[in-house]
N, C-alpha and C positions, 0 to 999 in steps of 0.2 A: 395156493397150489396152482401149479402152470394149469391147464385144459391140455394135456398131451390126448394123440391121436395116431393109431397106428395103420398104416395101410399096408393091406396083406391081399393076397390073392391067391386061386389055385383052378386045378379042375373040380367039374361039380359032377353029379350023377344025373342029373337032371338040371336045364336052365333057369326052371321055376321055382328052384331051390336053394341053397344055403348047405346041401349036403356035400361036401367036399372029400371027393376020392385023395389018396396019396399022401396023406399029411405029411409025410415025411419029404414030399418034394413043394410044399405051399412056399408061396416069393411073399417073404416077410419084405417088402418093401423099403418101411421106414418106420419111424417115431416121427412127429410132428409136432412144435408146441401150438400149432394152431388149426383152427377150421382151412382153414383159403390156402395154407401150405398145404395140408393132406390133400383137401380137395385136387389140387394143382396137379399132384403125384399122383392119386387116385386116376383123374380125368386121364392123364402120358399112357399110366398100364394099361387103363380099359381102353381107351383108344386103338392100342398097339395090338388087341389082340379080338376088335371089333369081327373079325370075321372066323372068327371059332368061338360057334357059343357056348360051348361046356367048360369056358374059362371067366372067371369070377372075380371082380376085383373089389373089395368094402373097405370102409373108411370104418373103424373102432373106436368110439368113444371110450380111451382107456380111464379119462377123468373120473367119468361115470362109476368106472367098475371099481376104481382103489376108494372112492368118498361115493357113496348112492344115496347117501343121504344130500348131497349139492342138489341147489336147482338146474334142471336144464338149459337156462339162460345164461 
């Protein structure tokens, strides 16, 4: 099974969180079959919106979520 990887982003309610206002406007970014691609992607959006902190951008282990039984390596 690939390792796919999705990077997604949005507004948050707070910066120190993971709570994301608007769901229906979140930037599904992409699918990734790798770390160092998403990263790549990841790094462009957070970069780009570095000076508004209520926007949030994560990398999603989706490998994880479909097999949780895989190891992490």
């Amino acid at each position: 099974m690939s390792k796919l990887h999705l990077v997604m982003g949005g507004r948050v309610s707070d910066p120190q969180t993971l709570d994301y206002c608007e769901l229906d406007k979140m930037d599904l970014v992409g699918v990734y079959p790798d770390y160092a691609s998403a990263e790549e992607a990841w790094r462009s959006k957070a970069q780009s919106t570095v000076d508004d902190a209520e926007m949030r951008y994560v990398i999603v282990h989706l490998h994880r979520l479909l097999d949780p039984e895989t190891p992490a390596a």
